[in-house]
VEXZALUM-87561 format. One record per atom (N, C-alpha, C): atom name; residue in three letters; x, y, z; residue number from 1. Coordinates in steps of 0.05 Angstrom, whole numbers. Each point is the difference from the previous one (the first is absolute). Last residue first. Layout:
<atoms>
CA:ala:X:Y:Z:NUM
...
</atoms>
This chain:
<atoms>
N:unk:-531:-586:2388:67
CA:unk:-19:-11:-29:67
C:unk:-32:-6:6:67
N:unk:76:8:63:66
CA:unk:-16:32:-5:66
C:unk:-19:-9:-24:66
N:unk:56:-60:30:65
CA:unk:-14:4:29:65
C:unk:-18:32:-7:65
N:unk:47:-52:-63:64
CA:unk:-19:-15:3:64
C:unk:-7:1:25:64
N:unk:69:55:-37:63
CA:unk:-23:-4:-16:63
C:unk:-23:-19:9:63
N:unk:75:-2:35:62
CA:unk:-6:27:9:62
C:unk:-32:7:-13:62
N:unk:71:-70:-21:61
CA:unk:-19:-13:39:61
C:unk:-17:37:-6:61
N:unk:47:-3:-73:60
CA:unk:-22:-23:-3:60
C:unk:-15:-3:23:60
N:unk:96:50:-5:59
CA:unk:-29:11:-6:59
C:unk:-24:-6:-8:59
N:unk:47:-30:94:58
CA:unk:13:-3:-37:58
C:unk:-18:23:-9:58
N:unk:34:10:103:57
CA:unk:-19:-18:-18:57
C:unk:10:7:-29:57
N:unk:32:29:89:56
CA:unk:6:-32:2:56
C:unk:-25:-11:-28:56
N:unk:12:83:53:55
CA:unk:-26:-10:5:55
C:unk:11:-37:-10:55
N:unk:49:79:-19:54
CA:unk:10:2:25:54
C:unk:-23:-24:16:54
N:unk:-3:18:-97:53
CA:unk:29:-15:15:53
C:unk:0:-7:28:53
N:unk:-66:53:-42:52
CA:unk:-4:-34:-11:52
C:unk:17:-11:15:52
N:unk:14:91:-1:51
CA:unk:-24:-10:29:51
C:unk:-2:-35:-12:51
N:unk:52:47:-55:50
CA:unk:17:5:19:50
C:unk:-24:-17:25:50
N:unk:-28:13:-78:49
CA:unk:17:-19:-1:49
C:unk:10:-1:16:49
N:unk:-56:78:-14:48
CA:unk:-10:-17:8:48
C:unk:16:-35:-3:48
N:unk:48:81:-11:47
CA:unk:-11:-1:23:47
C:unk:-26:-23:9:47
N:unk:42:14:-92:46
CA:unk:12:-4:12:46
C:unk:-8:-6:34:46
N:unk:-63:42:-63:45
CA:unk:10:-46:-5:45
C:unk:26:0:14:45
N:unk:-17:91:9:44
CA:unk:-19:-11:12:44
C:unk:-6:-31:-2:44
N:unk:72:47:-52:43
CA:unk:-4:10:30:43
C:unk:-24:-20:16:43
N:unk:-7:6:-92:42
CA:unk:25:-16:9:42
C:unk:6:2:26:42
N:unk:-69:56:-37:41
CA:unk:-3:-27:4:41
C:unk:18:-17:5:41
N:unk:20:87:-14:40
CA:unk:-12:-5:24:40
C:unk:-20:-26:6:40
N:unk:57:21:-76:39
CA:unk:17:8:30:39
C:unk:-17:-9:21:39
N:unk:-41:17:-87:38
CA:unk:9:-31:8:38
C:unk:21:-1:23:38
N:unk:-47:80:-20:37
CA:unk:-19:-18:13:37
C:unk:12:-36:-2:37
N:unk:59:82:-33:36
CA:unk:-11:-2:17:36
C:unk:-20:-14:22:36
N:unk:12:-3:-91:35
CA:unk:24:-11:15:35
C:unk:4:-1:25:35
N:unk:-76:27:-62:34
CA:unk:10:-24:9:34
C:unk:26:-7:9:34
N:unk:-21:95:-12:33
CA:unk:-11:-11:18:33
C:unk:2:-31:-4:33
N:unk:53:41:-48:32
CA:unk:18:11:20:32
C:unk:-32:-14:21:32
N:unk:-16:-9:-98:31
CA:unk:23:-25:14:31
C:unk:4:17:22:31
N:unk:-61:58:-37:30
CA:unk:-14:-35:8:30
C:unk:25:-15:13:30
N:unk:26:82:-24:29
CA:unk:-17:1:14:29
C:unk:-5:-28:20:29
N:unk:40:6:-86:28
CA:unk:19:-8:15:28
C:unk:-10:7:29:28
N:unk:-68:3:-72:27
CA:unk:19:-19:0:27
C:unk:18:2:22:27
N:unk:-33:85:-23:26
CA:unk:-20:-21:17:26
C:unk:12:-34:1:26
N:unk:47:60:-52:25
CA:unk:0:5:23:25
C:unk:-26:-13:23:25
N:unk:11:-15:-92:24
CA:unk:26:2:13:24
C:unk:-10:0:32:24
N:unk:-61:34:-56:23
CA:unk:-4:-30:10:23
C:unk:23:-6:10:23
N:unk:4:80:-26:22
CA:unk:-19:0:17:22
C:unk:-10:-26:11:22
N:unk:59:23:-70:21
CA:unk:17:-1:31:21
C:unk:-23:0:20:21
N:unk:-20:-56:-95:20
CA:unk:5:31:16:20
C:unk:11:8:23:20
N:unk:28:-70:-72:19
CA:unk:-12:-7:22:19
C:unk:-5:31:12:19
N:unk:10:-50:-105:18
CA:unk:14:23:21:18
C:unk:-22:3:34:18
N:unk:-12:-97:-78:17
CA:unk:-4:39:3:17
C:unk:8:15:27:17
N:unk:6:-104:-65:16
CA:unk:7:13:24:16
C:unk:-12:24:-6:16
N:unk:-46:-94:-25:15
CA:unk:10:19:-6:15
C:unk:16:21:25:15
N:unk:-29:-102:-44:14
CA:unk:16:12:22:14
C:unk:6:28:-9:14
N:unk:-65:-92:-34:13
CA:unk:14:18:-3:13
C:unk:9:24:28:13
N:unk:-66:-76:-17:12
CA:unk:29:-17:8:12
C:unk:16:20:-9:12
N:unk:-101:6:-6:11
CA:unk:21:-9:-24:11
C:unk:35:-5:13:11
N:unk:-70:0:71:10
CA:unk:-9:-7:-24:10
C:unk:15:-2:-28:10
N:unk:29:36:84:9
CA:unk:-6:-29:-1:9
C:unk:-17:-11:-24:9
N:unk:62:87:9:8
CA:unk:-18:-8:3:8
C:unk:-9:-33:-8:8
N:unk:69:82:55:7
CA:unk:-4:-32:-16:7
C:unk:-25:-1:-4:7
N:unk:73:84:22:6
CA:unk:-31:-11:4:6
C:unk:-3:-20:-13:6
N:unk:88:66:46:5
CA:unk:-13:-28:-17:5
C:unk:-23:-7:-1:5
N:unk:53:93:17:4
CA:unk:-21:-14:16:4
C:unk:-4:-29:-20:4
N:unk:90:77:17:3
CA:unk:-12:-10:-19:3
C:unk:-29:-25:17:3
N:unk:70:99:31:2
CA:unk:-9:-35:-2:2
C:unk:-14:-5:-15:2
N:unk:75:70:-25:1
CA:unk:-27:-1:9:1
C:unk:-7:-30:5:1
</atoms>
């Protein structure tokens, strides 16, 4: 069974407890959508690099024409 780590900042103690498959599962939920949405930001800082390039600019000149 997974195990959940909880810290508490106040006494600086660490407890584990059994992870329900219900959170389980929402968990790996959550990671299959950020992964997803980082695909598609990478994609898109890719393409916008590609126009920087093709335009001959830094990413400072870029900033200080959109800034």
């Amino acid at each position: 069974m997974t195990m959940e780590k909880i810290y508490d900042i106040e006494t600086g103690e660490t407890t584990e407890v059994p992870l329900s498959k219900e959170k389980a599962a929402s968990l790996v939920a959550f990671q299959k959508q950020f992964d997803a949405e980082e695909v598609i930001f990478n994609k898109k800082l890719e393409a916008r690099k590609a126009v920087l390039d093709k335009l001959g600019l830094t990413d400072e000149e870029a900033k200080a024409l959109l800034g």
